[in-house]
N, C-alpha and C positions, 0 to 999 in steps of 0.2 A: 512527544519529546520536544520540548521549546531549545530550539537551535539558535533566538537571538543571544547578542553578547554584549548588548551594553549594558553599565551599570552592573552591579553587586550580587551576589546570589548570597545569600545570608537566609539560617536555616533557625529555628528557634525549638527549642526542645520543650519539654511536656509543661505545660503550664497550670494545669489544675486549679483554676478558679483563683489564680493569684496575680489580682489586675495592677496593685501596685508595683509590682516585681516588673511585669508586663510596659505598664508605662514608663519606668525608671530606662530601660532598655528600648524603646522606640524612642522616647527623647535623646539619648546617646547615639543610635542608628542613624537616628532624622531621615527616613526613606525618604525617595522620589520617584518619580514615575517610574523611573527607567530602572531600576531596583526590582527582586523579584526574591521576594520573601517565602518561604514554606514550615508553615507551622506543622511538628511533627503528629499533632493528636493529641490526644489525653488533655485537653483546653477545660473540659469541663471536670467536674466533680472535685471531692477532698476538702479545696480551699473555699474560703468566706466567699467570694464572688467571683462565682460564674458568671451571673446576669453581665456584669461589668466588662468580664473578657470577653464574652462572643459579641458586646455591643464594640469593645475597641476592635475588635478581628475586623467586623463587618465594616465601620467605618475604615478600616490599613485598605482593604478593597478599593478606595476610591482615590487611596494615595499613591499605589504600587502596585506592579503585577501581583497578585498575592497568591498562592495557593493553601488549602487548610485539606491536610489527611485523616481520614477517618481512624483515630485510636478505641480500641477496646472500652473506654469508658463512653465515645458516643455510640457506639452500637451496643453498647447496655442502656444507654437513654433510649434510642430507641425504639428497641427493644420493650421497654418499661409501656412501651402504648401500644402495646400486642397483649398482654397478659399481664393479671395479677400476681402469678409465680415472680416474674420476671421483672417486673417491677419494684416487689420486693426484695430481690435477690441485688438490682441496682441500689436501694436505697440503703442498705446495707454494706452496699460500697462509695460511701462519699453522695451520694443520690442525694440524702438530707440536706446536707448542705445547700446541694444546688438552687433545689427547692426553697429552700429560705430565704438564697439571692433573691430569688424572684419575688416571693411574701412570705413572710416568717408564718409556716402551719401552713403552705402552701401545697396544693395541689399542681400535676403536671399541665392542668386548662391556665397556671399562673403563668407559664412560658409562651412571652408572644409569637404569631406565627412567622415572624420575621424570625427568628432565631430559628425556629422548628428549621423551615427553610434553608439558615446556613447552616446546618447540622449532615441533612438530607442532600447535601451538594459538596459535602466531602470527598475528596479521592483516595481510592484505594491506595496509591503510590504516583512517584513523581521521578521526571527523568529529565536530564540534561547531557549534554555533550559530554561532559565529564564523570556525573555526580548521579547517584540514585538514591531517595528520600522512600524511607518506608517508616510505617509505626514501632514494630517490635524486632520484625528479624526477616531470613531471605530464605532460601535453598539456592547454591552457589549456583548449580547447573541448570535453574530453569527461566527461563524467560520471567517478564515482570508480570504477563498478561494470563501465566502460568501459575503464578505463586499462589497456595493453599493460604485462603482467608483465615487460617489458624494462625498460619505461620506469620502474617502480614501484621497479625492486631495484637497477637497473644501469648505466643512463643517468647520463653524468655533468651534474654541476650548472654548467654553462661557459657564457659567451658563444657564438652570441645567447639571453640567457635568457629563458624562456618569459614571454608576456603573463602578467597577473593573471587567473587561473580564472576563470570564465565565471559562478560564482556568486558571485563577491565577495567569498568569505571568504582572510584571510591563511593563505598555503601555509606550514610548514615541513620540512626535510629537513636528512637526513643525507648518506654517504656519501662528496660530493666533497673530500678534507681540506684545511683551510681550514690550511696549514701555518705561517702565521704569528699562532693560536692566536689570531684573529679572529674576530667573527661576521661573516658576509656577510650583511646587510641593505638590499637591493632597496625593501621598504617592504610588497610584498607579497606576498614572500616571501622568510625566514629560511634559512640555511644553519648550523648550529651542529653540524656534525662539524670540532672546534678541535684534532683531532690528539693525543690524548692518549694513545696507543700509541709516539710518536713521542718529542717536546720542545712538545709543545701542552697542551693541557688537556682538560679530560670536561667540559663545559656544558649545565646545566641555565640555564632558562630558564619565570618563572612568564609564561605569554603573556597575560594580563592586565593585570597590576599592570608588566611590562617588569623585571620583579628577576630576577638574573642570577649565578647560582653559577657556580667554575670550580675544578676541582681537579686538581694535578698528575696521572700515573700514581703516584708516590710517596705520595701521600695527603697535598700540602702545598697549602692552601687559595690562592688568589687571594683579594685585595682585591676584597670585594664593590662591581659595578656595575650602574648602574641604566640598564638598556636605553634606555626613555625619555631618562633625561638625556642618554646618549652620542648619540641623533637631532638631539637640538635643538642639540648641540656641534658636530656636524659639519655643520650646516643655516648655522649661526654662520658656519663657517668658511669655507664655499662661495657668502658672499655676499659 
């Protein structure tokens, strides 16, 4: 659990090989050291350029505390270098793709080992003083160090949605696509996989302050919104 507090805790939802979306939002963010970024997973596959997003991930490393969680699409990559089944059953999910970042007709020997590397040094989950960072979902009552690798990477985020964690702090995740380029906010807990492989957007999210980045896959920014304000608008509206 990182107990420091300075600087920003800003979370970035499923990016799926879409570096332009990717860099429109790290330009807006402009991290600094002292910032502590957590990409939720799913970085790789679907979109045009993978290669591109784990080379920007790796270089955020050298600008900001960074952490990157292992999503369901990296444990199908790899996966894909254990077996031919399994291989094929990735490349059938966006796998192609990736592959062709690397060389068009490419093979997985196309992926340099620097990347294999930040792939294999993903975490399971992530925890702070307030905030808990996972790829797909939780089970409210169990510890972090408890939670079923199912449930972490793969589980979708659907009604009935799980109670508030047993410790109190607000959950966020990725994974389930929120295809009408929404956040799904529960209260306590965030869904910010907004479909940006698709016609959605890449959302970051400072979970603090509630400031709310969103960029197409083309790399064309949304109108910044302020998380906070959109709660109290729809609190407004429901009375």
């Amino acid at each position: 659990m990182d107990e420091r507090i300075n600087g920003r805790t800003i979370v970035i939802g499923d990016i799926h090989g879409c570096a332009h979306a990717l860099e429109t939002l790290l330009d807006e963010i402009r991290p600094s050291s002292e910032d502590l970024i957590v990409s939720l997973g799913d970085f790789v596959d679907t979109g045009r350029e993978t290669s591109e997003v784990v080379q920007q991930l790796i270089s955020l490393e050298k600008r900001c505390r960074f952490v990157a969680l292992m999503g369901n699409h990296e444990e199908m990559l790899l996966g894909a270098l254990t077996s031919e089944q399994l291989k094929q059953t990735w490349m059938m999910c966006g796998g192609v793709s990736t592959l062709n970042s690397y060389r068009f007709g490419g093979d997985l020997d196309s992926i340099p080992d620097e990347h294999w590397d930040f792939v294999r040094r993903c975490r399971e989950f992530y925890e702070t003083n307030t905030h808990i960072f996972v790829h797909a979902n939780y089970v409210a009552d169990l510890a972090l160090d408890q939670q079923p690798e199912h449930v972490l990477r793969w589980s979708l985020f659907e009604e009935p949605y799980p109670e508030p964690h047993h410790s109190g702090k607000t959950v966020v995740v990725g994974h389930t696509e929120q295809r009408d380029g929404e956040i799904l906010d529960l209260g306590h807990v965030l869904c910010i996989d907004t479909y940006c492989h698709g016609y959605g957007w890449l959302t970051a999210v400072d979970v603090n302050s509630g400031k709310v980045w969103q960029a197409s896959r083309w790399g064309a920014l949304r109108d910044g919104e302020d998380l906070e304000g959109l709660k109290r608008a729809k609190k407004m509206i429901s009375q």
